[in-house]
mmCIF file of the protein (N, C-alpha, C, O) and its ligand, coordinates in Angstrom:
data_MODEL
# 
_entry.id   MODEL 
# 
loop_
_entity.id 
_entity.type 
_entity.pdbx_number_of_molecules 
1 polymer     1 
2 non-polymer 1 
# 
_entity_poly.entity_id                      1 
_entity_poly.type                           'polypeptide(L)' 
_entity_poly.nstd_linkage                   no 
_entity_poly.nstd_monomer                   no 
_entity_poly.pdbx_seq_one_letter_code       
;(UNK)(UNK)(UNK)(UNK)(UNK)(UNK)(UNK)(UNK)(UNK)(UNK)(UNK)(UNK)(UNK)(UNK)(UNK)(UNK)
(UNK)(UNK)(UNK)(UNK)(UNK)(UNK)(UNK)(UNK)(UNK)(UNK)(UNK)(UNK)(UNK)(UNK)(UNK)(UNK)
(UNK)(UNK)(UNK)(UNK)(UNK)(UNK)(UNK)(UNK)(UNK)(UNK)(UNK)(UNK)(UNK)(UNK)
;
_entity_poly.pdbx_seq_one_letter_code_can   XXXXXXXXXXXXXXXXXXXXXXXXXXXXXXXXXXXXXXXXXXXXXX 
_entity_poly.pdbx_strand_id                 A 
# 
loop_
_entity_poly_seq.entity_id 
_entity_poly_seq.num 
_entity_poly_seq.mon_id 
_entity_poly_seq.hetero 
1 1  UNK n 
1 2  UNK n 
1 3  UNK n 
1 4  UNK n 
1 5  UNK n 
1 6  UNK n 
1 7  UNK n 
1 8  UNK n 
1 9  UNK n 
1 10 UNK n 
1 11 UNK n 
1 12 UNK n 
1 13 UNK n 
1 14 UNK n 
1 15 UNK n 
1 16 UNK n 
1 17 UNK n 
1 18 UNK n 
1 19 UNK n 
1 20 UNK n 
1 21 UNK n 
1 22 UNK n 
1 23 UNK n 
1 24 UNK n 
1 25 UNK n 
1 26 UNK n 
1 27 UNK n 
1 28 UNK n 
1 29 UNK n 
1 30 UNK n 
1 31 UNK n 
1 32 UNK n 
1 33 UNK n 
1 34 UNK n 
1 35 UNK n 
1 36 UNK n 
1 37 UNK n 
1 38 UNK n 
1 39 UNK n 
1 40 UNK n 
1 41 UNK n 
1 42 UNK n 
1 43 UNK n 
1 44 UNK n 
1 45 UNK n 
1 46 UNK n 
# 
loop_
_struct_asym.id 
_struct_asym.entity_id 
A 1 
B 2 
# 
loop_
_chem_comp.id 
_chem_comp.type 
_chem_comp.mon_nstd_flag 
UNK 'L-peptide linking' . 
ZN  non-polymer         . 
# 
_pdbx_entity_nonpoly.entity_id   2 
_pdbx_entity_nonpoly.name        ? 
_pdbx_entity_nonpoly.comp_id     ZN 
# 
_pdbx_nonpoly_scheme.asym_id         B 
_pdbx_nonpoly_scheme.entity_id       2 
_pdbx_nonpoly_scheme.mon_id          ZN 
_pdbx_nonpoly_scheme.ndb_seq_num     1 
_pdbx_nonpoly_scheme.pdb_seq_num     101 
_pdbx_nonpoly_scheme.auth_seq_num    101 
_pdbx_nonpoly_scheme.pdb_mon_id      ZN 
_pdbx_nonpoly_scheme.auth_mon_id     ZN 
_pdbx_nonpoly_scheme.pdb_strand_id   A 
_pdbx_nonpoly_scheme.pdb_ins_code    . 
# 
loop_
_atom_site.group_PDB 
_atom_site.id 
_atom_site.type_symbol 
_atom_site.label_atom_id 
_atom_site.label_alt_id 
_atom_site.label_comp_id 
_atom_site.label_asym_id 
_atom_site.label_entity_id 
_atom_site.label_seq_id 
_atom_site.pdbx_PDB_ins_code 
_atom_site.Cartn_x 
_atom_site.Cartn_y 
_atom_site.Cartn_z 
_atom_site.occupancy 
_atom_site.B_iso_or_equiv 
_atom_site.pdbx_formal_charge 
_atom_site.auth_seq_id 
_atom_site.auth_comp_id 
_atom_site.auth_asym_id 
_atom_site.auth_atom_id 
_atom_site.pdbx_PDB_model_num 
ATOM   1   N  N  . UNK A 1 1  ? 19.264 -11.199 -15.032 1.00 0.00 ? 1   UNK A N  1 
ATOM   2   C  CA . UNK A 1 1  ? 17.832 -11.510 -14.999 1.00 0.00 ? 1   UNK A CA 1 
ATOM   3   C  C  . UNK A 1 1  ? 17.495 -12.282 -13.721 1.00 0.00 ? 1   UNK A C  1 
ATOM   4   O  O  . UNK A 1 1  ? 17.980 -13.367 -13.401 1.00 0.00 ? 1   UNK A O  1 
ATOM   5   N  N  . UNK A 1 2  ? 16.637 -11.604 -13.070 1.00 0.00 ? 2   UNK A N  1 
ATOM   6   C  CA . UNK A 1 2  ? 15.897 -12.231 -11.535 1.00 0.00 ? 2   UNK A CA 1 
ATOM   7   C  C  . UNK A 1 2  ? 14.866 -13.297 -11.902 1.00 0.00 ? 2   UNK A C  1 
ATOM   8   O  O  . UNK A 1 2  ? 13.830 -13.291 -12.566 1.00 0.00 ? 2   UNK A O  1 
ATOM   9   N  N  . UNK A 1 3  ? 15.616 -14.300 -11.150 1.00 0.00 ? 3   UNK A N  1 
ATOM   10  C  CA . UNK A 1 3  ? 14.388 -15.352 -11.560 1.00 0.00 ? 3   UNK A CA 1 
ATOM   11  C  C  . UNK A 1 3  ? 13.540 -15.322 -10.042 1.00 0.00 ? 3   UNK A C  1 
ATOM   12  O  O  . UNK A 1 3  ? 14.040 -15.532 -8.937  1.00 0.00 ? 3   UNK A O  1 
ATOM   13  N  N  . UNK A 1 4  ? 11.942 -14.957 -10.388 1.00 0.00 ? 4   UNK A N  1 
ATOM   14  C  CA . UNK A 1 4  ? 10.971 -14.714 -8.953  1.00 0.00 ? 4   UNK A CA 1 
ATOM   15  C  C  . UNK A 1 4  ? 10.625 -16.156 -8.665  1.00 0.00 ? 4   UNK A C  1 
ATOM   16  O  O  . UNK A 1 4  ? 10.479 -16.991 -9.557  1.00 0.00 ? 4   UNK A O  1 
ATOM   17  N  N  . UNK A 1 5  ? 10.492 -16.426 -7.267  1.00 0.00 ? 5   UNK A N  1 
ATOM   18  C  CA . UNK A 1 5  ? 10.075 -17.918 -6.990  1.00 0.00 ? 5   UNK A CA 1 
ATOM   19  C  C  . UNK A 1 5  ? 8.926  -17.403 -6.336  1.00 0.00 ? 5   UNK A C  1 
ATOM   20  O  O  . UNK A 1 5  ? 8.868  -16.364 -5.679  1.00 0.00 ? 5   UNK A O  1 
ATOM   21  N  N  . UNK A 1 6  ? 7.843  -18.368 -6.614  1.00 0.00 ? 6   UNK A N  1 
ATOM   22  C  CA . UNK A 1 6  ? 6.471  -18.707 -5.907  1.00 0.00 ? 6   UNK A CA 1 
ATOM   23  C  C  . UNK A 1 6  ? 6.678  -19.310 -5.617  1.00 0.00 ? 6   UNK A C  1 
ATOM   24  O  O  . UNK A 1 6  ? 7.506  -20.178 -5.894  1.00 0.00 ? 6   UNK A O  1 
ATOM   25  N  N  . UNK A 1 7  ? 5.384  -18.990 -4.215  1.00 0.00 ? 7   UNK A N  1 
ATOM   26  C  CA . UNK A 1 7  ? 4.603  -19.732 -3.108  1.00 0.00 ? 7   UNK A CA 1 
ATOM   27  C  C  . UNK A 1 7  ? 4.605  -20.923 -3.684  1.00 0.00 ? 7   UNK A C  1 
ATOM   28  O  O  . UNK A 1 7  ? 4.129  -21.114 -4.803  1.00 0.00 ? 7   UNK A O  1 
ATOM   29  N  N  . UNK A 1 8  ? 5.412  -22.278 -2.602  1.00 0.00 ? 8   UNK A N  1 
ATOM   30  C  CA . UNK A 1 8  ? 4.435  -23.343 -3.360  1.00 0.00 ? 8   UNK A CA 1 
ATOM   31  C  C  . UNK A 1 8  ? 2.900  -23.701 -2.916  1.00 0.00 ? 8   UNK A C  1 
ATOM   32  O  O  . UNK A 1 8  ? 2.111  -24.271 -3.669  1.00 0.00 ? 8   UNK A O  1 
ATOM   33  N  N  . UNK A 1 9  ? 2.635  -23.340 -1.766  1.00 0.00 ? 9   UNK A N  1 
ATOM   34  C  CA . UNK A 1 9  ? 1.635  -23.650 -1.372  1.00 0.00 ? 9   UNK A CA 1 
ATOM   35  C  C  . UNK A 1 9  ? 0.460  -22.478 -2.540  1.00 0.00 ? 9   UNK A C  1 
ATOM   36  O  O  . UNK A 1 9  ? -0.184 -22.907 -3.497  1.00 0.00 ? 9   UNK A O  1 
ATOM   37  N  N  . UNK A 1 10 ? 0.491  -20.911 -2.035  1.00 0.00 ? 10  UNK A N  1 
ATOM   38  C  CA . UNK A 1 10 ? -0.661 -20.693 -2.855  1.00 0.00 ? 10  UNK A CA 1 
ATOM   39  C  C  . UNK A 1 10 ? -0.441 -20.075 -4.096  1.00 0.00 ? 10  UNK A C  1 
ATOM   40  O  O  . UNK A 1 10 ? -1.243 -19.413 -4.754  1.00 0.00 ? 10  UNK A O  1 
ATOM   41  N  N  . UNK A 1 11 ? 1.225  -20.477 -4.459  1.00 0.00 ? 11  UNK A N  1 
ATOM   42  C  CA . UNK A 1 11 ? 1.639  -19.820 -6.020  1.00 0.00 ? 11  UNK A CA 1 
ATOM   43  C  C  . UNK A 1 11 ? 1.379  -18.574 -6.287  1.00 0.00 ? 11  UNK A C  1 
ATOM   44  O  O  . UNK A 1 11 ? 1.501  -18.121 -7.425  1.00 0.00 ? 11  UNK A O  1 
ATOM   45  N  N  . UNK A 1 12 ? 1.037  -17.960 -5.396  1.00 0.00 ? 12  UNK A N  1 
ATOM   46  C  CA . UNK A 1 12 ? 0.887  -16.254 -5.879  1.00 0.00 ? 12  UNK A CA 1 
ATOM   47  C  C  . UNK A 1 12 ? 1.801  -15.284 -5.035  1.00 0.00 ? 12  UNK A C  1 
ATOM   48  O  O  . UNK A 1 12 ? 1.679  -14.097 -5.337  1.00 0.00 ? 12  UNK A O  1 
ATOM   49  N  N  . UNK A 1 13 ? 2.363  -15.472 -4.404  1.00 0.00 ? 13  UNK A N  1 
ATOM   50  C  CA . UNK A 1 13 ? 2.942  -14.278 -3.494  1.00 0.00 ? 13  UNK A CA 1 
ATOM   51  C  C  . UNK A 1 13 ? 4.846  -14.738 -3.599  1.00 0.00 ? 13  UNK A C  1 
ATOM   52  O  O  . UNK A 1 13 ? 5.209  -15.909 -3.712  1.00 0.00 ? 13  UNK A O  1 
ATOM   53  N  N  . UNK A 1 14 ? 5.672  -13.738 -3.541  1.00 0.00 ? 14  UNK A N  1 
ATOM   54  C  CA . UNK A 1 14 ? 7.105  -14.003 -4.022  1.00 0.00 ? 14  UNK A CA 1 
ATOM   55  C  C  . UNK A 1 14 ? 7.092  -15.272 -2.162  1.00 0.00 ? 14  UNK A C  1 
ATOM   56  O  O  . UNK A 1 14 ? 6.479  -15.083 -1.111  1.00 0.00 ? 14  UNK A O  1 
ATOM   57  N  N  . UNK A 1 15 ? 8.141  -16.534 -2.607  1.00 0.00 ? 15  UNK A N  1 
ATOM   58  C  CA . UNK A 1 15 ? 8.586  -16.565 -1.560  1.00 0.00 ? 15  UNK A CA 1 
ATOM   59  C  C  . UNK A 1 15 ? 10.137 -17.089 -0.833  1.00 0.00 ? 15  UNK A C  1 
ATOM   60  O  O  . UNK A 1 15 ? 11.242 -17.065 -1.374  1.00 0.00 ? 15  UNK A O  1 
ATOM   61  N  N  . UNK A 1 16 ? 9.799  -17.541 0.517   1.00 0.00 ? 16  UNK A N  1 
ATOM   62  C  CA . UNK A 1 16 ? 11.198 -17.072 0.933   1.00 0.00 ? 16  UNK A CA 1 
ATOM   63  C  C  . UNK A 1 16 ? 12.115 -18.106 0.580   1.00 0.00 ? 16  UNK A C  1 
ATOM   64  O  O  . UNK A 1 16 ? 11.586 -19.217 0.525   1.00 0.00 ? 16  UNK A O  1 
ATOM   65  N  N  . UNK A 1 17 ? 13.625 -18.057 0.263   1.00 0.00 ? 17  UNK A N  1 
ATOM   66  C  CA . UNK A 1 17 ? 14.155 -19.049 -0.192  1.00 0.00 ? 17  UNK A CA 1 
ATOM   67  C  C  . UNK A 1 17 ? 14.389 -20.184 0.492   1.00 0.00 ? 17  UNK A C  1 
ATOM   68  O  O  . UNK A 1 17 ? 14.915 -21.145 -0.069  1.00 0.00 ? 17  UNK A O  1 
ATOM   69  N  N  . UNK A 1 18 ? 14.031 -20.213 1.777   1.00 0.00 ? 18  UNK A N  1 
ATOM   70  C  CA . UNK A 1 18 ? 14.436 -21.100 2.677   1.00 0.00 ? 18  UNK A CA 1 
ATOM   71  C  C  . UNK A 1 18 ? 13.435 -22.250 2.833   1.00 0.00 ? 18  UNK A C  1 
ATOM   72  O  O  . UNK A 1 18 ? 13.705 -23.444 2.703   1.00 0.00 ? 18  UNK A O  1 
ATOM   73  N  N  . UNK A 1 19 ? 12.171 -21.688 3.149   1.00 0.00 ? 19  UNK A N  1 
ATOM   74  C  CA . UNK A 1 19 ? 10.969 -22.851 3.214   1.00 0.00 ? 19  UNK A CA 1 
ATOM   75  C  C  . UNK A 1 19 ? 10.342 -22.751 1.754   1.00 0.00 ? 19  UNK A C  1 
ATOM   76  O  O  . UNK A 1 19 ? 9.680  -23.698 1.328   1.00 0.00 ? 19  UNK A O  1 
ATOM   77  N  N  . UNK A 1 20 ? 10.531 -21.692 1.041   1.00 0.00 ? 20  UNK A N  1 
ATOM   78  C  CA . UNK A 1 20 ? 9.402  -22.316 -0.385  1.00 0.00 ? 20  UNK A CA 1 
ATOM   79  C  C  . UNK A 1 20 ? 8.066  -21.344 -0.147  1.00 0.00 ? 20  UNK A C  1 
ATOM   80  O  O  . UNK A 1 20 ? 7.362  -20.947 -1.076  1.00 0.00 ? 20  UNK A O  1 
ATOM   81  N  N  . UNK A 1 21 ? 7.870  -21.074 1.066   1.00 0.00 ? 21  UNK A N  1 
ATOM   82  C  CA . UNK A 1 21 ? 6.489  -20.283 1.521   1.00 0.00 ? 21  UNK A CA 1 
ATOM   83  C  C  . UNK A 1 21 ? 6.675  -18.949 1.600   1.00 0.00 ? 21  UNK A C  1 
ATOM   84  O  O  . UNK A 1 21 ? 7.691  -18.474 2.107   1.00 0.00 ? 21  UNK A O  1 
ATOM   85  N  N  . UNK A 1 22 ? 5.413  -18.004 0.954   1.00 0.00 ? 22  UNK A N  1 
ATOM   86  C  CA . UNK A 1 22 ? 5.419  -16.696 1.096   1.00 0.00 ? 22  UNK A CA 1 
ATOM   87  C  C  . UNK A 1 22 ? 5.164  -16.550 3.009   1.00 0.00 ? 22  UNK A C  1 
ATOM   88  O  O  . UNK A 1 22 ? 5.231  -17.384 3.913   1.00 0.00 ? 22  UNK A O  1 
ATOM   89  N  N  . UNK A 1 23 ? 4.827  -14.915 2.979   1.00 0.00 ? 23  UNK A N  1 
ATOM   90  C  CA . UNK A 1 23 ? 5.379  -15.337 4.332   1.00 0.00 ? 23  UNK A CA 1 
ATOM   91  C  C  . UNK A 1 23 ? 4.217  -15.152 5.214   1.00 0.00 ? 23  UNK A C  1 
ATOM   92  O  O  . UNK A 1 23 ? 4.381  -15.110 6.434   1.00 0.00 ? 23  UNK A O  1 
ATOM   93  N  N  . UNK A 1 24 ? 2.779  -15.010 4.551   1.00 0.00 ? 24  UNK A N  1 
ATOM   94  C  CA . UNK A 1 24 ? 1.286  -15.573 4.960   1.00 0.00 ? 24  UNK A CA 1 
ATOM   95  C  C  . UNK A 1 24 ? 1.772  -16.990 5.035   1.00 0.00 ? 24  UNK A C  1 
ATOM   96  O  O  . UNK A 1 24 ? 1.989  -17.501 6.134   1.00 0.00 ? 24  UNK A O  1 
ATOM   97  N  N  . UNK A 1 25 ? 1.939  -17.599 4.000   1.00 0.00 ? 25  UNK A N  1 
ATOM   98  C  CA . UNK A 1 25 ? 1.936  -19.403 4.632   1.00 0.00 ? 25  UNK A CA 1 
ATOM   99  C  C  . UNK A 1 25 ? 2.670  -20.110 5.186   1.00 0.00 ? 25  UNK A C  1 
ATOM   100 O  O  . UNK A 1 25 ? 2.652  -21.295 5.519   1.00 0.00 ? 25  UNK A O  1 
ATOM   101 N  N  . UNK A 1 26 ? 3.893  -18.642 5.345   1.00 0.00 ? 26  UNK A N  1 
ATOM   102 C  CA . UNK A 1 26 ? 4.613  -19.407 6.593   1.00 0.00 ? 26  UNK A CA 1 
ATOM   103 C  C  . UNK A 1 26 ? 4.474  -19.221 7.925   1.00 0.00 ? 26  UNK A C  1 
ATOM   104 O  O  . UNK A 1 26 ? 4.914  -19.846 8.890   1.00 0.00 ? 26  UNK A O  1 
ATOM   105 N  N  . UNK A 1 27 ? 3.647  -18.056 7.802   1.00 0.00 ? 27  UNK A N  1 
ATOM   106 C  CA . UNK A 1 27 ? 2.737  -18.061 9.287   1.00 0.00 ? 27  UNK A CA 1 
ATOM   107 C  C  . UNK A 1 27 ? 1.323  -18.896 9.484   1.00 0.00 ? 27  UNK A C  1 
ATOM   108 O  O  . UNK A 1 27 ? 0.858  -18.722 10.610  1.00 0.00 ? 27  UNK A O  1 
ATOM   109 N  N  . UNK A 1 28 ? 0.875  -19.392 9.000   1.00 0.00 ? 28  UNK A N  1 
ATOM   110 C  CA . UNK A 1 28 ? -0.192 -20.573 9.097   1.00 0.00 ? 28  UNK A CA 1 
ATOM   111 C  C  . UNK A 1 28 ? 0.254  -22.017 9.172   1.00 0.00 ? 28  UNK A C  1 
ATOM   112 O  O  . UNK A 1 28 ? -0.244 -23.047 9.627   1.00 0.00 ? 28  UNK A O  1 
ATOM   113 N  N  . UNK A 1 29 ? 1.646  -21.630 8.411   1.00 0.00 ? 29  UNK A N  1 
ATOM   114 C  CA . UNK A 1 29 ? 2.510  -23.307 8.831   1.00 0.00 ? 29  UNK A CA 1 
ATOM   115 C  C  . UNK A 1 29 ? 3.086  -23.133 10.311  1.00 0.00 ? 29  UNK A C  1 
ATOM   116 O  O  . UNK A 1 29 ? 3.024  -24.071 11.105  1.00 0.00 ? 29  UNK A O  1 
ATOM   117 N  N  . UNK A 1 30 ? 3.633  -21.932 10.647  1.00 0.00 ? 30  UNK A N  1 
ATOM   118 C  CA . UNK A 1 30 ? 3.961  -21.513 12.291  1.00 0.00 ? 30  UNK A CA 1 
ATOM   119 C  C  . UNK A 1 30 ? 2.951  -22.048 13.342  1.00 0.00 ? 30  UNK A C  1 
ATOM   120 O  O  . UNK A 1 30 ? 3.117  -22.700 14.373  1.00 0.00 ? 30  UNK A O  1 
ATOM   121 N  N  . UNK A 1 31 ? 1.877  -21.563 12.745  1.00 0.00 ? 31  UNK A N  1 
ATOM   122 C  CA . UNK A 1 31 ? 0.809  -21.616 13.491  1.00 0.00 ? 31  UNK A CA 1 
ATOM   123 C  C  . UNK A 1 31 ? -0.129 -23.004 13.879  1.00 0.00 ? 31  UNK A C  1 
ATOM   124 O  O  . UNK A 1 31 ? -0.931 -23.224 14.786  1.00 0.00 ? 31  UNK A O  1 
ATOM   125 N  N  . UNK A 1 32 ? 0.283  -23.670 12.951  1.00 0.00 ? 32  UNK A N  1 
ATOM   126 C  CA . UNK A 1 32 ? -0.223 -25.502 13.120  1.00 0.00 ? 32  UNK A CA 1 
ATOM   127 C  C  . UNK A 1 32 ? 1.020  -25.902 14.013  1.00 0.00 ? 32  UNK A C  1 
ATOM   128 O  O  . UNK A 1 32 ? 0.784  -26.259 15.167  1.00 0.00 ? 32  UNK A O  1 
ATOM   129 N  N  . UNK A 1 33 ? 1.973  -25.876 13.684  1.00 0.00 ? 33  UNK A N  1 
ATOM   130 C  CA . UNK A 1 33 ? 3.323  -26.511 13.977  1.00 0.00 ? 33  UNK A CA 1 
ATOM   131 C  C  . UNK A 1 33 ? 2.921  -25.986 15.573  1.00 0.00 ? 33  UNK A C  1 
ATOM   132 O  O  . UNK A 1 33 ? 3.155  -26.778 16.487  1.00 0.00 ? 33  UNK A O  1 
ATOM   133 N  N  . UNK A 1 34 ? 2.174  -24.334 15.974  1.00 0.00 ? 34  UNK A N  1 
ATOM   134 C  CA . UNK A 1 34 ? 2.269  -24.403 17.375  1.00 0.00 ? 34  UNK A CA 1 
ATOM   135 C  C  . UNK A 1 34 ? 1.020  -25.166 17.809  1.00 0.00 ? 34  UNK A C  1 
ATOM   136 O  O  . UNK A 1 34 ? 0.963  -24.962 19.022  1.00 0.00 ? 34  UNK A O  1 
ATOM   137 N  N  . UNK A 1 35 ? 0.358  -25.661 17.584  1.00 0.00 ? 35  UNK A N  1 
ATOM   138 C  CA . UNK A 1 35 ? -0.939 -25.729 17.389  1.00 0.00 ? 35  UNK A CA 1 
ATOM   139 C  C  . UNK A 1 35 ? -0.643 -27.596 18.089  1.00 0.00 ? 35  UNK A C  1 
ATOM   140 O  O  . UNK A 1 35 ? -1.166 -28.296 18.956  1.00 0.00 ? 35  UNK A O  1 
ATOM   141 N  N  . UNK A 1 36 ? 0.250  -27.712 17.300  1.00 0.00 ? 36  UNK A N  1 
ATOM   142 C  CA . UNK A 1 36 ? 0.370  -29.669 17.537  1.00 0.00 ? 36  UNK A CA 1 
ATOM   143 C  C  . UNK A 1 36 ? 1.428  -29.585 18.927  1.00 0.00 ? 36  UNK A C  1 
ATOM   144 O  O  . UNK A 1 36 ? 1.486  -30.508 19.740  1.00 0.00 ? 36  UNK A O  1 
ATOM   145 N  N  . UNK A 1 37 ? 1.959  -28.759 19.003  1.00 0.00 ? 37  UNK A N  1 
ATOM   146 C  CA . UNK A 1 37 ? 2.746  -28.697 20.711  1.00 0.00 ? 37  UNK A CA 1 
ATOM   147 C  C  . UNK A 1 37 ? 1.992  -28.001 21.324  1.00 0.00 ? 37  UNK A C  1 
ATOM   148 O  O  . UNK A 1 37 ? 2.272  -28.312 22.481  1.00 0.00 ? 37  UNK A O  1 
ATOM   149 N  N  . UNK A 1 38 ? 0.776  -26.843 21.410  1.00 0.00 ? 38  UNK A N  1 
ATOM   150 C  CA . UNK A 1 38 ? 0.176  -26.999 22.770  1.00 0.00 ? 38  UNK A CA 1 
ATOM   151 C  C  . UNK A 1 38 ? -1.003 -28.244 23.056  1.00 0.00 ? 38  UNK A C  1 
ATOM   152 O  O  . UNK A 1 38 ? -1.536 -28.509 24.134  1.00 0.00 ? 38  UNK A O  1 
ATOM   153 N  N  . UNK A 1 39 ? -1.176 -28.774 21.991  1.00 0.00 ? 39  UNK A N  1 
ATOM   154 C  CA . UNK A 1 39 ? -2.256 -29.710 21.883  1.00 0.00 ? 39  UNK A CA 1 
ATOM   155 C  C  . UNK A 1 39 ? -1.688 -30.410 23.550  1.00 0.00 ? 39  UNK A C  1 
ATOM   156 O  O  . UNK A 1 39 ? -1.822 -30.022 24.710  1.00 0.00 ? 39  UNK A O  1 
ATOM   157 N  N  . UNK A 1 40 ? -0.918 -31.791 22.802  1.00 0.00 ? 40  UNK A N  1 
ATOM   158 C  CA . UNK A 1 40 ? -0.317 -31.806 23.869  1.00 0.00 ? 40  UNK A CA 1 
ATOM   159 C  C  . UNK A 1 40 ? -0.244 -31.390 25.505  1.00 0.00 ? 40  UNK A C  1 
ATOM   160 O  O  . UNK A 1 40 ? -0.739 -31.954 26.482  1.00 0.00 ? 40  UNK A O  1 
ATOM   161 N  N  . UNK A 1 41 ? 0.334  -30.533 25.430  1.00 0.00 ? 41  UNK A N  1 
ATOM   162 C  CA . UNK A 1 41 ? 0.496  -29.084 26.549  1.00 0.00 ? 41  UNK A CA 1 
ATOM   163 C  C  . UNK A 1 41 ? -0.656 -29.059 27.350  1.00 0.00 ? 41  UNK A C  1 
ATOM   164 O  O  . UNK A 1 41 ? -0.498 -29.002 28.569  1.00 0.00 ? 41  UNK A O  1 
ATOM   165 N  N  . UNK A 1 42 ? -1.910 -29.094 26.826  1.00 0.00 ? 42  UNK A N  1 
ATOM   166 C  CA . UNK A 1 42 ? -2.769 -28.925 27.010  1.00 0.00 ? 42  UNK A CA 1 
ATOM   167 C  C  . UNK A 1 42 ? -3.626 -30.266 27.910  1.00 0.00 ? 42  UNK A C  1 
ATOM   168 O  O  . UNK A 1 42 ? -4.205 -30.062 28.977  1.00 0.00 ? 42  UNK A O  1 
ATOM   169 N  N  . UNK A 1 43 ? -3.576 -31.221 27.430  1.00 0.00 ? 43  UNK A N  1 
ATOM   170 C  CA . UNK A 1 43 ? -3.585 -32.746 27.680  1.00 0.00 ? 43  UNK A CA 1 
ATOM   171 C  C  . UNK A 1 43 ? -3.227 -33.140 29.322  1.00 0.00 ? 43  UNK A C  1 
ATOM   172 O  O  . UNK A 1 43 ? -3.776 -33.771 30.225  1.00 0.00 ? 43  UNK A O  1 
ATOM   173 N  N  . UNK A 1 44 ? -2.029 -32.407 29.135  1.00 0.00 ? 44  UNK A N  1 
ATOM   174 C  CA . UNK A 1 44 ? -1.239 -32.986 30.372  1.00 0.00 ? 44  UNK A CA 1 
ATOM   175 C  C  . UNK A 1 44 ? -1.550 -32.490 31.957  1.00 0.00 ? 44  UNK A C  1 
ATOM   176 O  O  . UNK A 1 44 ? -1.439 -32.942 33.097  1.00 0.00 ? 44  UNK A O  1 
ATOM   177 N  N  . UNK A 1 45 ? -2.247 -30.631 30.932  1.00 0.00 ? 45  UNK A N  1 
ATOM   178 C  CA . UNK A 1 45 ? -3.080 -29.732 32.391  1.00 0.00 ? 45  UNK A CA 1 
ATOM   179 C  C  . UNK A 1 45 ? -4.076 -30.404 32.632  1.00 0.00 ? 45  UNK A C  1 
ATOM   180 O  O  . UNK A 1 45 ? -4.196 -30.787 33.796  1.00 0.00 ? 45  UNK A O  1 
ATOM   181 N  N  . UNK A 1 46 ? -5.149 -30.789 31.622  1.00 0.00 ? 46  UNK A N  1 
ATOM   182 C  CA . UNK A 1 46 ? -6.001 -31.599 31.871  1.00 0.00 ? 46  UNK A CA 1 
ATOM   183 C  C  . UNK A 1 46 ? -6.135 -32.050 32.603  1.00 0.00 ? 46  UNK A C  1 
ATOM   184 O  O  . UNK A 1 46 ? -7.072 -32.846 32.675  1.00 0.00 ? 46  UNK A O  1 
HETATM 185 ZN ZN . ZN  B 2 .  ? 1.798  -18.505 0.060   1.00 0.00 2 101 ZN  A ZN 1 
# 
């Protein structure tokens, strides 16, 4: 018997065993995470 793990974030979609996140919210977590290093990045062209 397969035990299915949910999203913890939006509990509906199977997800991956590694982060807990399906793999929509692990691309929106990708996507902040790049989000706070070009911030930065960005600052310094300034
Ligand atoms: Zn999700």
């Amino acid at each position: 018997m397969e035990r299915e793990t949910k999203c913890i974030e939006c509990n509906g979609f199977d997800a991956n065993k590694e982060s807990g996140l399906c793999d929509a919210c692990e691309n929106i977590e990708l996507r902040k995470i790049n989000g706070l290093l070009y911030l930065p990045a960005i600052g310094l062209i300034l």
